[in-house]
C-alpha positions as CSV (number, residue, x, y, z in Angstrom):
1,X,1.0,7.5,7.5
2,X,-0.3,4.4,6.6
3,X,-0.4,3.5,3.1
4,X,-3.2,0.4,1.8
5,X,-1.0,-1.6,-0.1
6,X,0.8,0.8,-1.9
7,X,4.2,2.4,-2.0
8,X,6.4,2.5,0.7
9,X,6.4,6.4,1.9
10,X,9.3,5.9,4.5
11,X,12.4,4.2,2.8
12,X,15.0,2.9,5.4
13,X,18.2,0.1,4.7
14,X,16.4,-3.1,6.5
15,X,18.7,-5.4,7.2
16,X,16.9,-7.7,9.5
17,X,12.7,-8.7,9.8
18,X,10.7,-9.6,12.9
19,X,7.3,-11.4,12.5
20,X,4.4,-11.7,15.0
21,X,3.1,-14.5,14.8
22,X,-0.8,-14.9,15.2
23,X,-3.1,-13.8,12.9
24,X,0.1,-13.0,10.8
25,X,1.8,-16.2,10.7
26,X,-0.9,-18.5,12.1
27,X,-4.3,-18.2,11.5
28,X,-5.2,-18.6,15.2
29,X,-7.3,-15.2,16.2
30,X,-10.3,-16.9,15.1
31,X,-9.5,-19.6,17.8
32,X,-10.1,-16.9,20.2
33,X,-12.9,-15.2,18.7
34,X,-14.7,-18.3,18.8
35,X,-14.0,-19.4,22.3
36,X,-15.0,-15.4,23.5
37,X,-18.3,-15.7,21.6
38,X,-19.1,-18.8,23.6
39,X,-18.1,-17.7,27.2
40,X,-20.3,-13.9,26.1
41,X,-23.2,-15.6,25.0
42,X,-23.7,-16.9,28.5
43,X,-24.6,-13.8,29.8
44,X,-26.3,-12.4,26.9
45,X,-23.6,-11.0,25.4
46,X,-21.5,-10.7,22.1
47,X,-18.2,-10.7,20.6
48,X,-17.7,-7.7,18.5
49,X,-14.4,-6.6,16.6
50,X,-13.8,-3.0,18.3
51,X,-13.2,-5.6,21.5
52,X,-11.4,-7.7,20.1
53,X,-9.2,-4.9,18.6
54,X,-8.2,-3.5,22.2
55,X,-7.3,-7.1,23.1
56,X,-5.1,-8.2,20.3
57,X,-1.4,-8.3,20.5
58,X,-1.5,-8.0,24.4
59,X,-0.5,-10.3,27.4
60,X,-3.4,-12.8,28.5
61,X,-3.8,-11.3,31.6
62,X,-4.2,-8.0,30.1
63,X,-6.0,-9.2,27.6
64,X,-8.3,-10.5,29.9
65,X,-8.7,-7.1,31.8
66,X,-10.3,-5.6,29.0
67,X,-12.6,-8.6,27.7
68,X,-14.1,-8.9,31.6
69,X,-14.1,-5.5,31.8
70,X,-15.2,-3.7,28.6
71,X,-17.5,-6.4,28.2
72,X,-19.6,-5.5,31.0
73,X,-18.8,-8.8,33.1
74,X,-15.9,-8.1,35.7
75,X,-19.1,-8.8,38.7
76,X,-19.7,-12.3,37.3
77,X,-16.4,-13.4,35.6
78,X,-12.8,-12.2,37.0
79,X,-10.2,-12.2,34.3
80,X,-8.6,-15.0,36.0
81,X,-11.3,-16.8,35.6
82,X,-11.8,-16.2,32.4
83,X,-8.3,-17.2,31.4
84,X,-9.0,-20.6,32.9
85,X,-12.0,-21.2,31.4
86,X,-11.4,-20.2,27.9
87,X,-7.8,-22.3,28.5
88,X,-9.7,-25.3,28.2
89,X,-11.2,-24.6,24.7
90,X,-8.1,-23.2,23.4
91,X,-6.2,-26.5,24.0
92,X,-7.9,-28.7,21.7
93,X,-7.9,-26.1,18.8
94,X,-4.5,-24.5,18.7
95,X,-2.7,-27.9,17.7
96,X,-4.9,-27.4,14.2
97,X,-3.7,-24.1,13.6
98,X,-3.0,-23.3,9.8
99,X,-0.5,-20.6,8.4
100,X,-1.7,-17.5,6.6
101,X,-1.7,-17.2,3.1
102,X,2.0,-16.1,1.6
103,X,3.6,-16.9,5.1
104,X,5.3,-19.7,4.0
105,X,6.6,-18.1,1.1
106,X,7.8,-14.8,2.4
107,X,9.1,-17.2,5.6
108,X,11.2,-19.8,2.9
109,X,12.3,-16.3,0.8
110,X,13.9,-14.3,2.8
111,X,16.0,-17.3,4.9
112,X,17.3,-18.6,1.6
113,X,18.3,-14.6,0.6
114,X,20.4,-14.8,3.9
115,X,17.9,-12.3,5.4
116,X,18.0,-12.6,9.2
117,X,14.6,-13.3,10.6
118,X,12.9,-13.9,13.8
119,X,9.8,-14.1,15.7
120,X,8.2,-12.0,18.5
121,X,5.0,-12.9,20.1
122,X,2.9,-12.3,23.3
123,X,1.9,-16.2,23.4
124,X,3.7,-18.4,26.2
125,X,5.7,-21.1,25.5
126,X,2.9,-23.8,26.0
127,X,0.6,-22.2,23.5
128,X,3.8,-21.8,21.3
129,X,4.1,-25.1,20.8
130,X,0.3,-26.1,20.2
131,X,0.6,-23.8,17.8
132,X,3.5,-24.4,16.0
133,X,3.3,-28.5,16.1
134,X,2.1,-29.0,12.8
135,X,4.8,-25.9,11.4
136,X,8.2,-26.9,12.6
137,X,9.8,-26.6,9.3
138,X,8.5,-23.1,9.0
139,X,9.4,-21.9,12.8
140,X,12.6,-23.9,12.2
141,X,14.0,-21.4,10.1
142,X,13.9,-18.2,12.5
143,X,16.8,-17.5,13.7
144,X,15.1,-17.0,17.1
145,X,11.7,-16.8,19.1
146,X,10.9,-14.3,21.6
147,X,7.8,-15.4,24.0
148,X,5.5,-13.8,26.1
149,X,6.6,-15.3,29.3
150,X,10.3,-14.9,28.3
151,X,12.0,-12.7,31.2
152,X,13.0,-9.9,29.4
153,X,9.3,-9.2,27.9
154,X,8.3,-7.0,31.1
155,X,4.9,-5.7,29.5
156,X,3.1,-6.6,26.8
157,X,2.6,-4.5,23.7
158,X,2.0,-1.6,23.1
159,X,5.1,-1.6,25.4
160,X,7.8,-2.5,23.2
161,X,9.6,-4.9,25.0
162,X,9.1,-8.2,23.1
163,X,10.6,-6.2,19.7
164,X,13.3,-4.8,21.8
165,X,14.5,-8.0,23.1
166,X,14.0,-9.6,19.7
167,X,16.2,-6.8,18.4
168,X,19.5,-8.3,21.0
169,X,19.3,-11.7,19.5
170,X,20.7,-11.7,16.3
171,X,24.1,-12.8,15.5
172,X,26.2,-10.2,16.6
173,X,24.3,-8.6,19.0
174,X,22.0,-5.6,19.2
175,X,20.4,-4.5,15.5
176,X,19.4,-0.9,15.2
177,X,15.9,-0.6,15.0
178,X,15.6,1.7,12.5
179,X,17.3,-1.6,10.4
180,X,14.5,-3.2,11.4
181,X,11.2,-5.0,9.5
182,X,8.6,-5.8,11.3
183,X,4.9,-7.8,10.0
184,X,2.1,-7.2,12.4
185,X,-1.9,-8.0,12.3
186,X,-2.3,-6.3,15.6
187,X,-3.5,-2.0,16.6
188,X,-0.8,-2.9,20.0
189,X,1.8,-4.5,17.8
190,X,2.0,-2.1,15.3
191,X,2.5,0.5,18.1
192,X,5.0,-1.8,19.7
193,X,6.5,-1.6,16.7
194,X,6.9,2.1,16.4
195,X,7.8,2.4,19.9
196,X,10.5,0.4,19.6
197,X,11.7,2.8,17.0
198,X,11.1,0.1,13.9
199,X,9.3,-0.1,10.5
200,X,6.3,-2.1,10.4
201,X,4.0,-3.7,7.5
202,X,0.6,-4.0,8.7
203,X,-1.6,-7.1,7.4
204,X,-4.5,-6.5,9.9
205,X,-7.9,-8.7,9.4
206,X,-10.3,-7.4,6.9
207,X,-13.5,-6.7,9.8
208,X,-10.7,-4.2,11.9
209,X,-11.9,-0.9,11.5
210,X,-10.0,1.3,9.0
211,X,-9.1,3.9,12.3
212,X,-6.5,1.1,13.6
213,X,-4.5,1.0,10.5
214,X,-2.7,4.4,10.6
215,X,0.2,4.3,12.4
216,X,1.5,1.5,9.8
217,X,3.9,2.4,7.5
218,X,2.4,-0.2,4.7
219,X,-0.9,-1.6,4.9
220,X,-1.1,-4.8,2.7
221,X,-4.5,-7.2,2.5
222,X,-2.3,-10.3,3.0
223,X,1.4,-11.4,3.3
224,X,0.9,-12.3,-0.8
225,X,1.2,-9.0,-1.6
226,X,4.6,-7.8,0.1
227,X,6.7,-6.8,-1.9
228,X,10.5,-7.3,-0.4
229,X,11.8,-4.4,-3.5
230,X,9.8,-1.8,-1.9
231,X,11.7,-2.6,1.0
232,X,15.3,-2.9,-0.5
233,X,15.0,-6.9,0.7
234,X,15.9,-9.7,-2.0
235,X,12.9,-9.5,-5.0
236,X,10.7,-12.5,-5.4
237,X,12.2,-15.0,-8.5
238,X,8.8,-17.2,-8.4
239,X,6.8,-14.2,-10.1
240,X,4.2,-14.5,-7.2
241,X,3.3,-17.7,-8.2
């Protein structure tokens, strides 16, 4: 059960952490809000977040599927069209992404504790590195990255291939899940997550309705408020500062 920034119910020995990466890492979900409100308001239509929560975390195409779809659209807009067209606003704002509060710091703590961390996300390699562009000595520090168009990510989450495949890459092979951290934003990633048998933290966007948040083990407001202890992970020495 999920628990809002409290105690960890669910104690297991992690040893290693995977991270999403947007809307945990990178404040970049606004970047798609915005371009979805655009394209919508063409036919009359808006954005709202209980859309937006069945698209987060998924493959674009999939993705896609449900904004054409759910949205009313699918006779004027296929969801490759859609891709296309909202692939042209996206360009020019990914490469001013910004990281999330306390990302930096929980990033820069746990590599100097000698925690192994890496990255699993449903973004392609091209979007990657808009992304990323201005956060190299961040990303620099994972041990790996796991990508949505990397060949052993057959579906998108829920499924929980990406975490799976995440899970392989580690210095000496295969990690036990159950060993296993993981920091989502995302409804799908969290039950990627959980499907892949792993403990996840939760740090969804304020406007996501409360329903979304129980299958979390720890539901935190931002990445500030971790607290690696809870977690039997290397305590903070900067007092939060």
């Amino acid at each position: 059960m999920a628990n809002y920034s409290g105690v960890v119910c669910v104690r297991r020995q992690i040893s290693h952490v995977i991270f999403d990466m947007d809307g945990l890492l990178l404040d970049t979900e606004k970047f798609y809000t915005q371009v979805q409100e655009i394209i919508l308001s063409r036919y009359n239509k808006t954005f709202d977040w209980t859309l937006k929560a069945k698209m987060m975390g998924k493959k674009a195409i999939e993705s896609a599927r449900i904004f054409v779809q759910e949205s009313g659209i699918s006779d004027s807009l296929s969801p490759e069209q859609f891709l296309v067209e909202r692939e042209d606003m996206l360009q020019s704002l990914f490469p001013t992404s910004e990281l999330m509060p306390g990302a930096s710091r929980l990033v820069s703590h746990l590599h100097a504790k000698g925690v192994p961390i890496c990255v699993a996300t449903g973004s392609h390699r091209r979007h990657f590195e808009l992304k990323t562009q201005r956060h190299h000595e961040i990303f620099s520090l994972m041990h790996h990255v796991v990508l949505g168009d990397d060949p052993e990510v057959k579906q998108g989450k829920p499924s929980p291939d990406g975490f799976l495949a995440a899970s392989k890459r580690f210095e000496g092979g295969q990690v036990d899940p159950s060993n296993i951290l993981v920091f989502e934003d995302s409804p799908s990633g969290v039950l990627a997550a959980k499907n892949a048998g792993m403990s996840v933290v939760m740090v969804p966007d304020p406007r996501l309705d409360k329903s979304f948040l129980d299958a979390a083990d720890q539901v935190l407001n931002s990445l500030l408020d971790f607290n690696p202890s809870e977690w039997g992970l290397p305590a903070f020495e900067d007092n939060g500062n």
